[in-house]
PyMOL Python script that loads the backbone (N, CA, C, O; Angstrom):
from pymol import cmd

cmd.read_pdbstr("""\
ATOM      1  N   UNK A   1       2.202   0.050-192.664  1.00  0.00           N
ATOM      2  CA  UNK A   1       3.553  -0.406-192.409  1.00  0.00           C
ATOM      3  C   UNK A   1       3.507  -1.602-191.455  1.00  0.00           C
ATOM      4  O   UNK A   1       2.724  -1.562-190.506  1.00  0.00           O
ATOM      5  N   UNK A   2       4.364  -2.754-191.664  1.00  0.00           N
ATOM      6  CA  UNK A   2       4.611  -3.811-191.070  1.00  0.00           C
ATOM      7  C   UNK A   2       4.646  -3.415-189.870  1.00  0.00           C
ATOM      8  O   UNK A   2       5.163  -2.299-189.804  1.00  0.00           O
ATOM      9  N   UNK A   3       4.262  -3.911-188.674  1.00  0.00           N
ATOM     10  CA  UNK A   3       5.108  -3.753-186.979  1.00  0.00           C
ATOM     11  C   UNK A   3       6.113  -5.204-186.847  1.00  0.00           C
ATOM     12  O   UNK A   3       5.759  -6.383-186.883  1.00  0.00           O
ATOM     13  N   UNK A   4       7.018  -4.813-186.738  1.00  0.00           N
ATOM     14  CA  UNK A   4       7.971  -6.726-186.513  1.00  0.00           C
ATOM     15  C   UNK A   4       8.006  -6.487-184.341  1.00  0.00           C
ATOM     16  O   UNK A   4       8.087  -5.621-183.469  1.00  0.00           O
ATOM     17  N   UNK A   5       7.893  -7.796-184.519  1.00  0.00           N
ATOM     18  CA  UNK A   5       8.439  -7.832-182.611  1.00  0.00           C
ATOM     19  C   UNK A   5       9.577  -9.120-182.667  1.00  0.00           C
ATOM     20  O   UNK A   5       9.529 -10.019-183.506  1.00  0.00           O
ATOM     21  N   UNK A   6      10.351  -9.033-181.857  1.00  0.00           N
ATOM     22  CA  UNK A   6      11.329  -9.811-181.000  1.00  0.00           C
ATOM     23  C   UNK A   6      10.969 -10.781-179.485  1.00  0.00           C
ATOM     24  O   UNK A   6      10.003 -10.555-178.755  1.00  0.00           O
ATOM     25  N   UNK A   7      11.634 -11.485-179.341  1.00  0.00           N
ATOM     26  CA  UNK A   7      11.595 -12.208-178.267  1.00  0.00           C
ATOM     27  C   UNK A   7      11.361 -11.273-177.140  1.00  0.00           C
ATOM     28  O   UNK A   7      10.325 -11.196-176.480  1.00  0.00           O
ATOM     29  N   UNK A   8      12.410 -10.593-176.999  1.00  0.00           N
ATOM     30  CA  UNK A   8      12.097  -9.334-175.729  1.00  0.00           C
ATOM     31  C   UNK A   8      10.820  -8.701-176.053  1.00  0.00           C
ATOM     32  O   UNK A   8       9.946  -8.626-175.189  1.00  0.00           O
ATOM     33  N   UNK A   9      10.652  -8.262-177.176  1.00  0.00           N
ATOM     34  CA  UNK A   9       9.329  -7.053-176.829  1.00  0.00           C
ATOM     35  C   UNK A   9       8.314  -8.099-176.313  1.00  0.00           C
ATOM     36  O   UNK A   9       7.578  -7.600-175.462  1.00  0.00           O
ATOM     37  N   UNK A  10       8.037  -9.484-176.587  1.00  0.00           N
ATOM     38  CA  UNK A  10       7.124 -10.154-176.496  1.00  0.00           C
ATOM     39  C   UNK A  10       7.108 -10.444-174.915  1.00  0.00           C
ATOM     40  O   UNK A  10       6.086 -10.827-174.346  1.00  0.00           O
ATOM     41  N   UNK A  11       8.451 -10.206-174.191  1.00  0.00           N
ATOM     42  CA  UNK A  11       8.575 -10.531-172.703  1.00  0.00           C
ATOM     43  C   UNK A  11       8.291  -9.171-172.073  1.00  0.00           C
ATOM     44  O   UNK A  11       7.986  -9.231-170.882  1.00  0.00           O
ATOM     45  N   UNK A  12       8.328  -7.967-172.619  1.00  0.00           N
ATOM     46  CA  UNK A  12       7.869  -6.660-172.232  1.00  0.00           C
ATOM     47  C   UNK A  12       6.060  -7.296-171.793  1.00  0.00           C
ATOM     48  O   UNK A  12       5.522  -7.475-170.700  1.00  0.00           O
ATOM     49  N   UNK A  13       5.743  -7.417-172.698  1.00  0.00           N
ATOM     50  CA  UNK A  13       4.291  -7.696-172.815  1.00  0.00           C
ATOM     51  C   UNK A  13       3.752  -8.821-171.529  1.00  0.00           C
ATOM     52  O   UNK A  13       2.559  -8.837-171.224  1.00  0.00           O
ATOM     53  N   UNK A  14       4.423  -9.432-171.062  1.00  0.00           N
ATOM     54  CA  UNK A  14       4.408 -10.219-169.953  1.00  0.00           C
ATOM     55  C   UNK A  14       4.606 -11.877-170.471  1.00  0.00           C
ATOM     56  O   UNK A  14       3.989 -12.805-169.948  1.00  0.00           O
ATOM     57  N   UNK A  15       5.398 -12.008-171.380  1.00  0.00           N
ATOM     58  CA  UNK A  15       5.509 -13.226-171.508  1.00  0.00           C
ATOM     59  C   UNK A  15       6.640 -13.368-171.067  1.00  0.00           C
ATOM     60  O   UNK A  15       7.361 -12.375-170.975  1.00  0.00           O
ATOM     61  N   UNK A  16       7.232 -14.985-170.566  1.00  0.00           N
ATOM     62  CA  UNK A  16       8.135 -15.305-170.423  1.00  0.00           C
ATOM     63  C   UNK A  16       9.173 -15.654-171.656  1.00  0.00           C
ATOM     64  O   UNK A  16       9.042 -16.058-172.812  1.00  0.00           O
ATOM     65  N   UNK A  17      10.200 -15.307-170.857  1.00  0.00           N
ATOM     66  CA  UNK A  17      11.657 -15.403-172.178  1.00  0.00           C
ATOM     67  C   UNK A  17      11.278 -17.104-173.119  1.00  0.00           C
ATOM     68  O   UNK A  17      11.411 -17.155-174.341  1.00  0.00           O
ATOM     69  N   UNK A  18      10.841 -18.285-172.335  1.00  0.00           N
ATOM     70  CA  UNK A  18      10.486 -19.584-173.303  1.00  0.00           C
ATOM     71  C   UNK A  18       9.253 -19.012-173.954  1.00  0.00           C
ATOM     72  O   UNK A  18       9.244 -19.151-175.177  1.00  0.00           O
ATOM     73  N   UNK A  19       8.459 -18.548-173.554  1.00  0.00           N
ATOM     74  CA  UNK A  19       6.957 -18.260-174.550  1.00  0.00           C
ATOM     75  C   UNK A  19       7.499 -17.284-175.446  1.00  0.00           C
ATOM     76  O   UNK A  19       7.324 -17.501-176.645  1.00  0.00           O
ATOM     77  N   UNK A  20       8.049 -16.375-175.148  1.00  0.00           N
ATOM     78  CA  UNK A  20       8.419 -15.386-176.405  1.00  0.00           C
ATOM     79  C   UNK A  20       9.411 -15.844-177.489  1.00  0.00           C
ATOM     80  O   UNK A  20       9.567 -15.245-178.552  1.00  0.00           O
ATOM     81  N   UNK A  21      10.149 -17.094-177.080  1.00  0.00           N
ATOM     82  CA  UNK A  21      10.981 -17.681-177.930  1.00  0.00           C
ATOM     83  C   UNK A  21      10.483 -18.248-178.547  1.00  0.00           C
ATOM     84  O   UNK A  21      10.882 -18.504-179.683  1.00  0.00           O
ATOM     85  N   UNK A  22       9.222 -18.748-177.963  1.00  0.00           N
ATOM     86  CA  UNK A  22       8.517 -20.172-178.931  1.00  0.00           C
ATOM     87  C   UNK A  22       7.382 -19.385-179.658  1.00  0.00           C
ATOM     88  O   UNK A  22       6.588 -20.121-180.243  1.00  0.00           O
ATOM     89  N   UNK A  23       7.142 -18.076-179.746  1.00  0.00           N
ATOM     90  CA  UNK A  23       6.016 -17.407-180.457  1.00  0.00           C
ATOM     91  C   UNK A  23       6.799 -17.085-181.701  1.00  0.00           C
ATOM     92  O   UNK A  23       6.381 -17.120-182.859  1.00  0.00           O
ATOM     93  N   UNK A  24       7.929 -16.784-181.302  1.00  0.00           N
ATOM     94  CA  UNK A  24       8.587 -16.487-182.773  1.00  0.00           C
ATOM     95  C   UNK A  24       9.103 -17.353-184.019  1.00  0.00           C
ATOM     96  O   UNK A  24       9.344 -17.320-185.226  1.00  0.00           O
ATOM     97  N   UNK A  25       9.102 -18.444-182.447  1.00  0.00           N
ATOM     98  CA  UNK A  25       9.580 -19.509-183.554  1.00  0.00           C
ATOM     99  C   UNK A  25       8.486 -20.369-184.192  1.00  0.00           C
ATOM    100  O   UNK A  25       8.798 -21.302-184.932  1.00  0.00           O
ATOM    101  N   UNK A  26       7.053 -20.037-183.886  1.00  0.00           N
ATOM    102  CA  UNK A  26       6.161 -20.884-184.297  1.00  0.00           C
ATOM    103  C   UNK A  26       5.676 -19.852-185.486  1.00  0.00           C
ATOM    104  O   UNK A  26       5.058 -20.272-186.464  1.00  0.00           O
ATOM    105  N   UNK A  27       6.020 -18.439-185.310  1.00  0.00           N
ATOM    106  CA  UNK A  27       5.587 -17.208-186.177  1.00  0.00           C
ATOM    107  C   UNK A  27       6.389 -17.649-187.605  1.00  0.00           C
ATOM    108  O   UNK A  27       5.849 -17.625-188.711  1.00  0.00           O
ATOM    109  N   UNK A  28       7.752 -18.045-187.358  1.00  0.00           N
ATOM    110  CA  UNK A  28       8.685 -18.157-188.066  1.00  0.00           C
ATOM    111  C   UNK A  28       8.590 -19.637-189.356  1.00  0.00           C
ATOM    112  O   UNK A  28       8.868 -19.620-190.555  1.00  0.00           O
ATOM    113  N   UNK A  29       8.057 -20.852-188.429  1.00  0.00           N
ATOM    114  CA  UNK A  29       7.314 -21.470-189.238  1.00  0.00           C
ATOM    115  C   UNK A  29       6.379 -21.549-189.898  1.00  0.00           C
ATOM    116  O   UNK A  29       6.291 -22.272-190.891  1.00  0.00           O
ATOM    117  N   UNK A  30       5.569 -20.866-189.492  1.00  0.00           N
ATOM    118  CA  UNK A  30       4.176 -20.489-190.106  1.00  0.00           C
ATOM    119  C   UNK A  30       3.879 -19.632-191.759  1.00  0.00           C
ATOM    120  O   UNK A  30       3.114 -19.784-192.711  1.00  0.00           O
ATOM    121  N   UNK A  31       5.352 -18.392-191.247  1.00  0.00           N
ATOM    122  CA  UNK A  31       5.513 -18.023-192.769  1.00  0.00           C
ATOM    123  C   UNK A  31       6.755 -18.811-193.675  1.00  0.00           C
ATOM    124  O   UNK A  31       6.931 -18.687-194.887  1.00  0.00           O
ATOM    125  N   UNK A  32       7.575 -19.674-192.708  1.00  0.00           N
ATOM    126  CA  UNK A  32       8.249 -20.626-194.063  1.00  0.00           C
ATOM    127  C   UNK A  32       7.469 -21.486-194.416  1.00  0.00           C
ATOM    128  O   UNK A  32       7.852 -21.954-195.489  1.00  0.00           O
ATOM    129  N   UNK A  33       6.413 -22.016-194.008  1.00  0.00           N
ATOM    130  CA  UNK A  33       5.113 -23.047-194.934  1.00  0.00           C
ATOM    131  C   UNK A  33       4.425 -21.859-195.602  1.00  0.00           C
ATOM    132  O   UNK A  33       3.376 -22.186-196.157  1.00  0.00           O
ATOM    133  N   UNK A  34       4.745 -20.542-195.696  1.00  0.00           N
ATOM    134  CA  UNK A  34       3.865 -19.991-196.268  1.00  0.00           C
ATOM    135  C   UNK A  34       4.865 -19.596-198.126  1.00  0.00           C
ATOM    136  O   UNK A  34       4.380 -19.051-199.118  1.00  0.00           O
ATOM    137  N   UNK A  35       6.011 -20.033-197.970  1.00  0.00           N
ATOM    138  CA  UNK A  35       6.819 -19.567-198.794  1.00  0.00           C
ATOM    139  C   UNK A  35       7.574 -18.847-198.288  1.00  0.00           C
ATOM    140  O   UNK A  35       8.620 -19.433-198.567  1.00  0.00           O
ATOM    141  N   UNK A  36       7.911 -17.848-197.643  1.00  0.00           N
ATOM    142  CA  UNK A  36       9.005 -16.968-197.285  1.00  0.00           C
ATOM    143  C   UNK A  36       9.949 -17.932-196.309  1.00  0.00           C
ATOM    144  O   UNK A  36      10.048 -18.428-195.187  1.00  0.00           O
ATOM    145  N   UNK A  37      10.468 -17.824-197.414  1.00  0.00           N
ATOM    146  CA  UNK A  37      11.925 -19.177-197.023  1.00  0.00           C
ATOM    147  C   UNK A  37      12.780 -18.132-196.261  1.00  0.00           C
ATOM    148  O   UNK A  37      13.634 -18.557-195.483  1.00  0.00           O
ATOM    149  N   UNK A  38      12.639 -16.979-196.403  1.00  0.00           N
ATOM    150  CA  UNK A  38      14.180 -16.571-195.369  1.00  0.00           C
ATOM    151  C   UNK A  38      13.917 -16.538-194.294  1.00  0.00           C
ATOM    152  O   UNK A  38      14.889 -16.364-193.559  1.00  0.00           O
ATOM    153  N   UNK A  39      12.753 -16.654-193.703  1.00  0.00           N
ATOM    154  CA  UNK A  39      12.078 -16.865-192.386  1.00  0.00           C
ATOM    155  C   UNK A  39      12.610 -18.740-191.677  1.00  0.00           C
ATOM    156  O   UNK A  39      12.173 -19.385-190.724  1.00  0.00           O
ATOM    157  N   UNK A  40      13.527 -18.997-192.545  1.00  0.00           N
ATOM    158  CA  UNK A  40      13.593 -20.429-192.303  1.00  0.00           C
ATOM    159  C   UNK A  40      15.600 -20.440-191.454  1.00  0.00           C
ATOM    160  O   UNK A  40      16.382 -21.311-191.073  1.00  0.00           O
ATOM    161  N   UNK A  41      15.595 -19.047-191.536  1.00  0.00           N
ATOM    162  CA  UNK A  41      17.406 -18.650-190.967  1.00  0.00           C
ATOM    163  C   UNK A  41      16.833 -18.887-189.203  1.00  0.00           C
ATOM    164  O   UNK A  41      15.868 -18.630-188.484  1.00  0.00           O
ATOM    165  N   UNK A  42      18.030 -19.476-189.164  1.00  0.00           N
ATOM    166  CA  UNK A  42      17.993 -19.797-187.497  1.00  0.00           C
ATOM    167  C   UNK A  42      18.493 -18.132-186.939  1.00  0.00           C
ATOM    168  O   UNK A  42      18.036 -17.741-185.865  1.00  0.00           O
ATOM    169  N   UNK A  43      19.457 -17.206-187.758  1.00  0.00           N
ATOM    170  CA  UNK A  43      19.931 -16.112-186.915  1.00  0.00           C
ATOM    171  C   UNK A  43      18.411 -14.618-186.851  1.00  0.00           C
ATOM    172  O   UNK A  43      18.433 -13.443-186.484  1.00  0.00           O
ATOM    173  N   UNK A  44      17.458 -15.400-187.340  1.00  0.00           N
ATOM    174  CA  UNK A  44      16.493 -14.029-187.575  1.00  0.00           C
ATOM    175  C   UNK A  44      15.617 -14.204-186.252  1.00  0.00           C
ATOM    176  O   UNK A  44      15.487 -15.407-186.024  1.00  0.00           O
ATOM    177  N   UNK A  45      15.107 -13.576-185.500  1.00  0.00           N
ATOM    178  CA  UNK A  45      14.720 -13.417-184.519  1.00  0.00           C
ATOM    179  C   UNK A  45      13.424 -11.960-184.625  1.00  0.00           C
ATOM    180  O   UNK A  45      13.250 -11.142-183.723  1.00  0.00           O
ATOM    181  N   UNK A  46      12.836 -11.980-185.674  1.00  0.00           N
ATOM    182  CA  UNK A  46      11.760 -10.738-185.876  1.00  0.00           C
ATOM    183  C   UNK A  46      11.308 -11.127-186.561  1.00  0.00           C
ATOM    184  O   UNK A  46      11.823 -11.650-187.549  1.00  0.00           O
ATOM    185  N   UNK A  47       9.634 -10.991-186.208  1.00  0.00           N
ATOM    186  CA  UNK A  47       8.788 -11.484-187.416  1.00  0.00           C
ATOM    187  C   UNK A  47       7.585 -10.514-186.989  1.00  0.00           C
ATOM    188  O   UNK A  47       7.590  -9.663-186.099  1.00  0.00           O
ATOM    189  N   UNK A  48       6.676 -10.830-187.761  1.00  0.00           N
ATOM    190  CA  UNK A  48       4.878  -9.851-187.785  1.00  0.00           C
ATOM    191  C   UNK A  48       4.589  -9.907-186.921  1.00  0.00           C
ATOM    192  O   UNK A  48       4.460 -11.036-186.448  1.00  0.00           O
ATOM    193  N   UNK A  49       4.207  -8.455-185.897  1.00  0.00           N
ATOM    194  CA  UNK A  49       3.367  -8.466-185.260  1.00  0.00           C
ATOM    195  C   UNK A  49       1.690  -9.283-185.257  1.00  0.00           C
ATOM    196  O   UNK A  49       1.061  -9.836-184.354  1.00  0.00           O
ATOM    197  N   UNK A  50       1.329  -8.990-186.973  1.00  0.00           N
ATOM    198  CA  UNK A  50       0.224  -9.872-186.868  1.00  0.00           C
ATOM    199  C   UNK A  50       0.572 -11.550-186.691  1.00  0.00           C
ATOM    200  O   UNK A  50       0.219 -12.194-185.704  1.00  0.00           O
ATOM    201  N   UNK A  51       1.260 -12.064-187.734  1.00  0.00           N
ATOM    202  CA  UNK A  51       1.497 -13.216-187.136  1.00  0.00           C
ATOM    203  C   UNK A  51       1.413 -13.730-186.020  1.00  0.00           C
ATOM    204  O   UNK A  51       0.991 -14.872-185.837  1.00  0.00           O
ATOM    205  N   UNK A  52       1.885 -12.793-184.934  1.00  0.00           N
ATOM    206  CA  UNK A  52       1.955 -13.259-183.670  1.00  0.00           C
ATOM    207  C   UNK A  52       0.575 -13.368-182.869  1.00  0.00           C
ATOM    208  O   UNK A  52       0.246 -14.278-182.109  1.00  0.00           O
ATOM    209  N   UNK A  53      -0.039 -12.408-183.160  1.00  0.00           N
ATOM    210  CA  UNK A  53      -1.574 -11.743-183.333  1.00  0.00           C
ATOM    211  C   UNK A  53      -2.442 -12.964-183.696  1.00  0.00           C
ATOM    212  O   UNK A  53      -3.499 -13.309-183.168  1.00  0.00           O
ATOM    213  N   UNK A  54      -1.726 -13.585-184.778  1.00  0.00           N
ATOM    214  CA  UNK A  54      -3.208 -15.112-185.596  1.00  0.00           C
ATOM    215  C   UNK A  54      -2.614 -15.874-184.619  1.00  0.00           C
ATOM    216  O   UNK A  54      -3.525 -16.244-183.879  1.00  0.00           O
ATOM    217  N   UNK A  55      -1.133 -16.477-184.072  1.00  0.00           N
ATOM    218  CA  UNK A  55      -1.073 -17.225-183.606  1.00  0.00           C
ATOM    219  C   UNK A  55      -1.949 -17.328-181.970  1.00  0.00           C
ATOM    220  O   UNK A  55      -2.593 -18.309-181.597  1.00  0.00           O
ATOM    221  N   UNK A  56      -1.785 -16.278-181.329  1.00  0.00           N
ATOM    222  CA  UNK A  56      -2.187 -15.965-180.428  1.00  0.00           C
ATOM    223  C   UNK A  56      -3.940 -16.361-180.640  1.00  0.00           C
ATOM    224  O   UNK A  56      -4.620 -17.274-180.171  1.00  0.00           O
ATOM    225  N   UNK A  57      -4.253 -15.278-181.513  1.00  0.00           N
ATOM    226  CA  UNK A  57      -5.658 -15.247-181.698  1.00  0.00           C
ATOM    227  C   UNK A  57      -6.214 -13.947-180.854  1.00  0.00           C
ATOM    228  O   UNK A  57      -7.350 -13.794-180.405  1.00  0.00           O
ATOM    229  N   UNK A  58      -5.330 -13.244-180.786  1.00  0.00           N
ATOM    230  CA  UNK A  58      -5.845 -11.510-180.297  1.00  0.00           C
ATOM    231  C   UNK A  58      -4.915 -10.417-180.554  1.00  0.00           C
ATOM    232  O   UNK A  58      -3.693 -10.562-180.596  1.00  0.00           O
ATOM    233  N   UNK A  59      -5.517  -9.352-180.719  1.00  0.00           N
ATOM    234  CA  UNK A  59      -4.816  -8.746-180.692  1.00  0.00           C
ATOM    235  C   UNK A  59      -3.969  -7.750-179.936  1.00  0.00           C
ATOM    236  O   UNK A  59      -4.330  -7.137-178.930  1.00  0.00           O
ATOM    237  N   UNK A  60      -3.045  -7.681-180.414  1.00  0.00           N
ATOM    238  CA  UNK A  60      -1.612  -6.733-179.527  1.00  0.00           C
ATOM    239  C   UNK A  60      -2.035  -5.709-179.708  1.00  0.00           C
ATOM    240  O   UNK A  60      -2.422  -5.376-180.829  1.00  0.00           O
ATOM    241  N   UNK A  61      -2.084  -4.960-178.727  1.00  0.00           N
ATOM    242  CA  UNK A  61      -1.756  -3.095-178.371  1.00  0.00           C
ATOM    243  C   UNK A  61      -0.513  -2.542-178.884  1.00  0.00           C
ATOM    244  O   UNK A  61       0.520  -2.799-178.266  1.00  0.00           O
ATOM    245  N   UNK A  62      -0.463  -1.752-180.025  1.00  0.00           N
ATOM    246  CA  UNK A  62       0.928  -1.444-180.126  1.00  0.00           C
ATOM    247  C   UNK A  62       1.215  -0.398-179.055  1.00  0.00           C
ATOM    248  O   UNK A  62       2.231  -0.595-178.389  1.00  0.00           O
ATOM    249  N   UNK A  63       0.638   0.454-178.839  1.00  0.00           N
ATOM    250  CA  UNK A  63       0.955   1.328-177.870  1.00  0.00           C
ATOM    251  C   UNK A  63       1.457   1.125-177.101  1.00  0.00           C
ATOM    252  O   UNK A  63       2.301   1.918-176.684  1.00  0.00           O
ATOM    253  N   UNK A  64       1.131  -0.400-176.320  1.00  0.00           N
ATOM    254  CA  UNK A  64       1.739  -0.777-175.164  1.00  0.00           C
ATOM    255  C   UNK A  64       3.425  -1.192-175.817  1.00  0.00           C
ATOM    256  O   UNK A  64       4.447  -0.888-175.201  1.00  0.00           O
ATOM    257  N   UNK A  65       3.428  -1.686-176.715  1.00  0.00           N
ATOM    258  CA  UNK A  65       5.225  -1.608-177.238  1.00  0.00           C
ATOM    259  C   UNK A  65       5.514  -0.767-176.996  1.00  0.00           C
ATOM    260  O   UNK A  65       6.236  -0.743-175.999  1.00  0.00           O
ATOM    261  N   UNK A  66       5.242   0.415-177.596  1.00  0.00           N
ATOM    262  CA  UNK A  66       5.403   1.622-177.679  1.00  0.00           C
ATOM    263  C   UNK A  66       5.865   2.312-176.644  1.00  0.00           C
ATOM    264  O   UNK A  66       6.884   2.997-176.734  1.00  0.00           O
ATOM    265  N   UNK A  67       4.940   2.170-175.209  1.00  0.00           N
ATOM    266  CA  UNK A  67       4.861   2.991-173.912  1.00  0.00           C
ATOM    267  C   UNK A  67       6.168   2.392-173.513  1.00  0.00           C
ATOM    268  O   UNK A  67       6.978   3.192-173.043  1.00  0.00           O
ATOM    269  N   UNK A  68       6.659   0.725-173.639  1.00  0.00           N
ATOM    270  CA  UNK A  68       7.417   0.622-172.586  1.00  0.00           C
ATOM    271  C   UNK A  68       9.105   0.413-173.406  1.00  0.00           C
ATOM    272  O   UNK A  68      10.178   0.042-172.930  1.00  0.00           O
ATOM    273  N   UNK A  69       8.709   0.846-174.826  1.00  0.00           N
ATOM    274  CA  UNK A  69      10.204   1.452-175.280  1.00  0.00           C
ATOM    275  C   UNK A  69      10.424   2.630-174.923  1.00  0.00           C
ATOM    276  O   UNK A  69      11.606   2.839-174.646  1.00  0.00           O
ATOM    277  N   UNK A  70       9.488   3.804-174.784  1.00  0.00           N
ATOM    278  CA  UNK A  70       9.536   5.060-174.471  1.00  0.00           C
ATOM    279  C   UNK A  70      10.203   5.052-172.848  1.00  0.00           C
ATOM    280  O   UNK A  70      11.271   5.623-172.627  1.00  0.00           O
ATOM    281  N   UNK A  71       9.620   4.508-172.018  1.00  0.00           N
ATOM    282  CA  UNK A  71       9.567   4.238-170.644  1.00  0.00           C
ATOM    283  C   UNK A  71      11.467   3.386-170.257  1.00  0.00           C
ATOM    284  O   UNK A  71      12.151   3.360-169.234  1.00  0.00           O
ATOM    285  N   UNK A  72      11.619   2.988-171.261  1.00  0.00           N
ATOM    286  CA  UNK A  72      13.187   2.098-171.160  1.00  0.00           C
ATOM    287  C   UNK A  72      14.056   2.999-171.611  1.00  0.00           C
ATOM    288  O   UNK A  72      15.155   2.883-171.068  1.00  0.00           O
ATOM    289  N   UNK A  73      13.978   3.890-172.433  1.00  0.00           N
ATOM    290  CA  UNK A  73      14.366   5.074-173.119  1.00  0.00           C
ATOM    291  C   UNK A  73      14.851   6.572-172.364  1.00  0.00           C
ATOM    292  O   UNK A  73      15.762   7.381-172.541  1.00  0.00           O
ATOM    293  N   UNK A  74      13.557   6.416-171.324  1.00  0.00           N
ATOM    294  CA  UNK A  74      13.600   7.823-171.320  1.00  0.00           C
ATOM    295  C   UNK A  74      14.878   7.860-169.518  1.00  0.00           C
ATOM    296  O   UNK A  74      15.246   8.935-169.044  1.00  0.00           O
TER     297      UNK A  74
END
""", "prot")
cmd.dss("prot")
cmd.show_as("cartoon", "prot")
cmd.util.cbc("prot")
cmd.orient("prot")
């Protein structure tokens, strides 16, 4: 199953609100040159965890999503 992240989860993770904006939005280009044109809507704000993952070039802990939705939650 897909994992999608948001601007916030990406600022959970310790990025700042401009880096998490600009990961999505570089995530977001990456799959409209890939063909998935609906990735090309200015109102969508969620894309692949992996994506974010190649852009980066490491990988994300989901757990750690995980821990600190649980942790905001509880």
């Amino acid at each position: 199953m897909t994992k999608f992240v948001t601007k916030n989860d990406l600022m959970k993770l310790g990025f700042s609100s401009w880096q998490g904006m600009m990961l999505v939005k570089q995530a977001k280009t990456k799959l409209a040159n890939q063909g998935l044109t609906w990735y090309e809507s200015k109102g969508l704000g969620r894309v692949p965890l992996e994506t974010v993952e190649e852009i980066l070039g490491v990988k994300i802990d989901e757990d750690i999503l995980l821990d600190t939705e649980i942790k905001e939650n509880a």
